[in-house]
C-alpha positions as CSV (number, residue, x, y, z in Angstrom):
1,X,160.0,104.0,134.9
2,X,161.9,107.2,136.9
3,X,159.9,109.3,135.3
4,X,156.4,107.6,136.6
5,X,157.4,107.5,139.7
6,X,158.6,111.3,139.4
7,X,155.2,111.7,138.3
8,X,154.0,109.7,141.2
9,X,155.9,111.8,143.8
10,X,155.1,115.1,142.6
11,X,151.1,114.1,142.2
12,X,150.8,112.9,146.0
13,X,152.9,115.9,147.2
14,X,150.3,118.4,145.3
15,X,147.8,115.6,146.8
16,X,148.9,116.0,150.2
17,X,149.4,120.3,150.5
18,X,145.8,120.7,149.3
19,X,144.7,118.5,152.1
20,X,146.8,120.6,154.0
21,X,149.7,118.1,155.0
22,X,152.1,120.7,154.2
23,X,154.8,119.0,155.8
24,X,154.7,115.6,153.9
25,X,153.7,117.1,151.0
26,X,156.8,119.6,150.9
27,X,159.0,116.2,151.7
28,X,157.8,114.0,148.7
29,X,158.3,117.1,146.2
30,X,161.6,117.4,147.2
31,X,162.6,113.6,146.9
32,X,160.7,114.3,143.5
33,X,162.9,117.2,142.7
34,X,166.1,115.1,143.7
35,X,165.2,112.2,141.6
36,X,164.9,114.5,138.8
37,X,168.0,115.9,139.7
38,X,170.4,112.7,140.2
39,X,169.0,111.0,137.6
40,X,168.9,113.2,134.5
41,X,172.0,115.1,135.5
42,X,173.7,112.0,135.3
43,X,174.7,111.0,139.1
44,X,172.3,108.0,139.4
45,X,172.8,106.5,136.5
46,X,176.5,107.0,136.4
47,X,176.8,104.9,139.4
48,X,174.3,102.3,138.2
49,X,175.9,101.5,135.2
50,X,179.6,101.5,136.7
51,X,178.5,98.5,138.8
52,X,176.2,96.5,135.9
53,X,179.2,96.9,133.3
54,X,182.1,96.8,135.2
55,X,184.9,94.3,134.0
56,X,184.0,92.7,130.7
57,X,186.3,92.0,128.2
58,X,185.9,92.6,124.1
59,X,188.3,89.8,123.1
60,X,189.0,86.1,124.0
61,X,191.8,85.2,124.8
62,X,191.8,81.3,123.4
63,X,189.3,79.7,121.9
64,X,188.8,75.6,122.2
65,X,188.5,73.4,119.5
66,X,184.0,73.5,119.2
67,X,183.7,77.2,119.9
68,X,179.8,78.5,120.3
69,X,179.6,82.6,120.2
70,X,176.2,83.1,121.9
71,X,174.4,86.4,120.7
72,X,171.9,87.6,122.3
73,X,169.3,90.2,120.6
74,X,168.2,93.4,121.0
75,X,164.5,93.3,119.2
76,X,163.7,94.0,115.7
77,X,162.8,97.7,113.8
78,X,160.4,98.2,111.1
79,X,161.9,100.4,108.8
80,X,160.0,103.0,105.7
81,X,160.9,100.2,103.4
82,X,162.1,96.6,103.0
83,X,162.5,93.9,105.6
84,X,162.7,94.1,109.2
85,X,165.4,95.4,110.8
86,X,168.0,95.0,113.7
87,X,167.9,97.4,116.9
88,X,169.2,100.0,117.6
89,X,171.3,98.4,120.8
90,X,171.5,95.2,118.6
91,X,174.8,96.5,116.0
92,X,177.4,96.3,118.7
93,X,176.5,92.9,119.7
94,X,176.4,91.9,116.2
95,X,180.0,93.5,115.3
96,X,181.3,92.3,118.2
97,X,180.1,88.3,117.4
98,X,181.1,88.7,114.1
99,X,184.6,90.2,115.1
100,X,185.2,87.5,117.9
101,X,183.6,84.8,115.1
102,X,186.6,85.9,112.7
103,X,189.2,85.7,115.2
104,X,188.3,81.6,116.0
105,X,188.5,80.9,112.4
106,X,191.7,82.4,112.0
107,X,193.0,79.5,115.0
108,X,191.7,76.8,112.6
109,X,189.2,75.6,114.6
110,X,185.5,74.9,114.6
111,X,183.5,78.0,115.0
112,X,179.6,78.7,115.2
113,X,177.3,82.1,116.4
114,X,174.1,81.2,117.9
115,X,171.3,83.4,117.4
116,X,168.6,83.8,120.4
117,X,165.8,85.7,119.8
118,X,161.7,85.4,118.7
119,X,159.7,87.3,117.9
120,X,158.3,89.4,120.8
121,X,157.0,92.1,119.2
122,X,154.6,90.1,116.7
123,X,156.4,92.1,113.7
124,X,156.1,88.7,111.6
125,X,159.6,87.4,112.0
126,X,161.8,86.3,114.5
127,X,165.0,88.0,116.1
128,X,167.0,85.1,114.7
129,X,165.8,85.2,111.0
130,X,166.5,89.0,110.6
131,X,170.2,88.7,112.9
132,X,171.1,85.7,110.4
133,X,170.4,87.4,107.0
134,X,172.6,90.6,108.6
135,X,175.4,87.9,109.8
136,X,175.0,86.4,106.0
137,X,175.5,89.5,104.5
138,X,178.4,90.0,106.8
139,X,180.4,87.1,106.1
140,X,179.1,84.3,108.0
141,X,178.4,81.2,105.9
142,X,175.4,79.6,106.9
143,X,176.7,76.5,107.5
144,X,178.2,78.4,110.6
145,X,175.1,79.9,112.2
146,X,172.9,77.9,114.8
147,X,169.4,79.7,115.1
148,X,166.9,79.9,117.9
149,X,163.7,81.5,117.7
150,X,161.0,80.6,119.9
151,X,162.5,83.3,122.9
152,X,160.6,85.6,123.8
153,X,162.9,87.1,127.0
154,X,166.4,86.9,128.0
155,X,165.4,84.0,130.4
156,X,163.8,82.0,127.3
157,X,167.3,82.9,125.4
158,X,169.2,80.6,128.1
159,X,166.3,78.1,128.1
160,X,166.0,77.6,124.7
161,X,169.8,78.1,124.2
162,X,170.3,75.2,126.3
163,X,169.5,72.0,124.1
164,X,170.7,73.9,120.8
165,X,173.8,74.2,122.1
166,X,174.3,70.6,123.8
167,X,173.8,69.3,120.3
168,X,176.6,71.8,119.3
169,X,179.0,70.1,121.7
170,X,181.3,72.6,122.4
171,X,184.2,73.4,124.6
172,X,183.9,76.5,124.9
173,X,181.1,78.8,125.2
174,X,180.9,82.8,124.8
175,X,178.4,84.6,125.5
176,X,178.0,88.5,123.5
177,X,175.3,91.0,124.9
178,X,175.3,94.7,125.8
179,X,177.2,95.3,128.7
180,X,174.5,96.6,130.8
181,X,172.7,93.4,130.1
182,X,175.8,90.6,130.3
183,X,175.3,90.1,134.5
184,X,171.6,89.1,134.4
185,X,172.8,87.0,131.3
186,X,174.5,85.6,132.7
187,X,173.2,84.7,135.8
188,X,170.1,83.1,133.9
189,X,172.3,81.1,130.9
190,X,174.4,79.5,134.3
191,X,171.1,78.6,135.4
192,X,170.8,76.3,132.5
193,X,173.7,74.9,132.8
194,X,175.9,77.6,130.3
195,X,178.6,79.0,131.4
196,X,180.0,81.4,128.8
197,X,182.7,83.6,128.8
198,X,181.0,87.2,128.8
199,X,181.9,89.4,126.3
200,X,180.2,93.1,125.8
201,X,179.1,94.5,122.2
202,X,178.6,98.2,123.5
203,X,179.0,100.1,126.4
204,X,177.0,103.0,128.0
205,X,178.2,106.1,129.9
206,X,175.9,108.7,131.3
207,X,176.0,112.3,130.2
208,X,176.8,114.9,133.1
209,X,174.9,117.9,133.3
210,X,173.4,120.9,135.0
211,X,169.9,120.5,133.4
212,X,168.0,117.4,133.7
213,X,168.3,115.0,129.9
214,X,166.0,112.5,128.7
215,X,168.9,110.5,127.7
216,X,170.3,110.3,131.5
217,X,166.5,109.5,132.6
218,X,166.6,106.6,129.8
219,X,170.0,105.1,130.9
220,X,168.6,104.8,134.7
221,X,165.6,103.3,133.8
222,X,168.2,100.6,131.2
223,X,170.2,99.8,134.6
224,X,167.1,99.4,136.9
225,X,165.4,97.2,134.5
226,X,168.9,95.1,134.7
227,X,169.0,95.2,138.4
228,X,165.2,94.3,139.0
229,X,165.8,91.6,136.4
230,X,168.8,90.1,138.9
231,X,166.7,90.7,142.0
232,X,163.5,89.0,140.5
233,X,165.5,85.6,139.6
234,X,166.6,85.5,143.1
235,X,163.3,86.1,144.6
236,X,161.7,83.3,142.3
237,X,164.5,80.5,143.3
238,X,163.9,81.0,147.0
239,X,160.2,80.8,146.2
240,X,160.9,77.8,144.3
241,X,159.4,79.1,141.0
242,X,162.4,79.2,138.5
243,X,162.1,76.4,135.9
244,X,164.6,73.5,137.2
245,X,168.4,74.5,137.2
246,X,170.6,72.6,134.9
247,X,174.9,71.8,135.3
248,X,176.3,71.7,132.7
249,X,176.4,68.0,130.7
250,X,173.0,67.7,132.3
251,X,170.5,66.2,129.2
């Protein structure tokens, strides 16, 4: 995404000095230059993520007596061999649900991990099927895991999360993602009625720098795909063209 428009910038400012608007064209290759500059040596994205992850926790501090751990995926790899694979962004949220799952048992009461997640990519099998058989293999008895695998965005995660976990009854709800994704979660899950108790699984930092890295330039475009996520829900509900909102106890 920065590095299109990057692209962008620099192509109408070469655009724009061989047509012999000198002037504008200097301008945009220097706003070109700058984005380059505060994004990949870590400026921009430092201060994008600070705000997105700001202020989660990694632990509950009670549970309720129906606890639902809501994890959220993070797409499915194809490896040289053997079945498909979790993410690379998908381990910390799984450690983290597993961790948190192990901690409600220990209180005695009931305990579940939903799984969200379809298959978006078309790889032959559904976020949910390959989380559950690493959460199997981890520890989690079966019994224990409530699956949903029809989503094909975070939005569809809340959507479809919704009736799944109204069947689940529980009084308490938590909800495990990255922490650069937890506040459009968030925001979308409460849309639908769930209101979880956030927790992250992993947590990003830029990398400063005097030379431009891809890794800062990925981390920006991470946050801003967070950020137009959040501004995108709020456009649709004033245009009136979210799906109905839910409270919670609604069927």
């Amino acid at each position: 995404m920065v590095l299109q428009w990057i692209f962008v910038l620099a192509l109408l400012a070469a655009v724009l000095v061989g047509l012999r608007r000198r002037r504008t064209g200097l301008a945009l290759g220097v706003v070109a230059l700058l984005l380059v500059l505060l994004a990949g040596d870590g400026p921009l994205p430092r201060w994008l993520l600070s705000n997105l992850e700001r202020g989660y926790a990694t632990r509950v501090d009670h549970w309720g007596q129906r606890n639902a751990i809501i994890l959220l995926g993070a797409g499915t790899v194809r490896g040289d061999s053997g079945p498909l694979e979790p993410g690379l962004f998908a381990h910390g949220r799984m450690l983290r649900a597993v961790m948190l799952y192990r901690d409600c048992k220990q209180t005695g009461a009931v305990c579940a991990i939903e799984v969200s997640g379809g298959d978006a990519r078309g790889l032959g099998e559904s976020e949910a099927q390959v989380y559950a058989r690493q959460l199997l293999a981890l520890g989690v008895p079966k019994a224990d895991l409530l699956l949903e695998g029809r989503s094909m965005n975070t939005w569809q995660n809340a959507q479809f999360s919704a009736p799944l976990l109204a069947q689940f009854h529980a009084d308490r709800l938590v909800l495990v993602s990255s922490a650069t994704h937890l506040r459009r979660a968030q925001l979308y899950f409460g849309h639908f009625g769930i209101h979880a108790t956030p927790i992250r699984g992993d947590y990003l930092t830029a990398s400063p720098s005097w030379l431009p890295q891809a890794y800062n330039l990925t981390l920006t475009d991470v946050a801003l795909h967070e950020y137009i996520g959040v501004a995108r829900y709020h456009v649709y509900q004033a245009m009136g063209w979210n799906a109905a909102s839910k409270h919670a106890g609604d069927p």
